[in-house]
Steps between C-alpha positions, in 0.01 A plus 500: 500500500647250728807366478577260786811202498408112375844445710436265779700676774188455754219266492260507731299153643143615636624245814728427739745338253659260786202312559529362128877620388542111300187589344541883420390549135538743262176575377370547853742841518461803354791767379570756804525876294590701769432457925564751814499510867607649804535315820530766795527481885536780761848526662593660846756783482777228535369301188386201673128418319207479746099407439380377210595488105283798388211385238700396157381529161613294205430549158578310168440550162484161286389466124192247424452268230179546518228653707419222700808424642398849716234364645684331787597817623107608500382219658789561781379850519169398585602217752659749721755236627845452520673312205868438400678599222837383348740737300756234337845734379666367173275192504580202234265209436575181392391335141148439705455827562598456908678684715873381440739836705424822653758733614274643771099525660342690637151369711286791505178416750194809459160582429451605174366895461514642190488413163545688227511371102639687138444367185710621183369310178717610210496388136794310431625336173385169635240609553290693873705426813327548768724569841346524845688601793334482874653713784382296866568636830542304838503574849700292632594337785791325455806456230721219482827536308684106409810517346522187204639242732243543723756444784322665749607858436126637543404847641192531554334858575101427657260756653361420793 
């Protein structure tokens, strides 16, 4: 059975979020379970880095409301280009459902790689709940981390 968090600690936006931040609703993100990634680079015997980031994998884990909310990943899959994606921590929206605060982002550009689904239906009292949780992975080639003022404080790691 799966037993994943409703608490909104992560969204993610299937874009780059500043593009549209004023505009930034919630129904348009989806609940981040669980996410991982390394970031590596080779280092001389001094320490100082040299050549390129090596290839980076990220993977999330977010629940779905319902199937077709998946599909975006899919189609991504298929298009074999590079898209954004916005992880928004401890995210609030306003009484219309828009982006009000963030405490940080994090711009993740990639091609999407894998996906993978699970289903758990379970008989409630209410009634069947159905919960489906999709695990993505990106290569990526670049992360962007933006602190809530958005005053400039962005480090940006890109393979060349």
């Amino acid at each position: 059975m799966l037993n994943y968090s409703d608490h909104l600690k992560a969204v993610l936006y299937p874009a780059n979020f500043m593009e549209v931040e004023e505009r930034v609703e919630k129904r348009l993100c989806q609940t981040i379970q669980d996410f991982s990634y390394k970031c590596q680079r080779n280092r001389s015997d001094a320490g100082v880095p040299y050549g390129n980031t090596m290839p980076t994998e990220l993977t999330f884990t977010i629940k779905l409301g319902s199937p077709d909310e998946g599909k975006v990943f899919y189609q991504r899959m298929q298009q074999n280009e590079l898209f954004d994606h916005t992880f928004l921590f401890n995210a609030t929206f306003d009484e219309q459902d828009r982006l009000k605060l963030y405490e940080d982002a994090m711009i993740v550009r990639g091609y999407v790689v894998d996906v993978k689904e699970d289903y758990d239906a379970t008989v409630t009292e209410d009634g069947v709940a159905q919960q489906i949780l999709i695990q993505v992975t990106l290569l990526l080639s670049s992360i962007t981390y933006m602190d809530k003022e958005n005053n400039g404080k962005i480090l940006e790691i890109t393979r060349n």
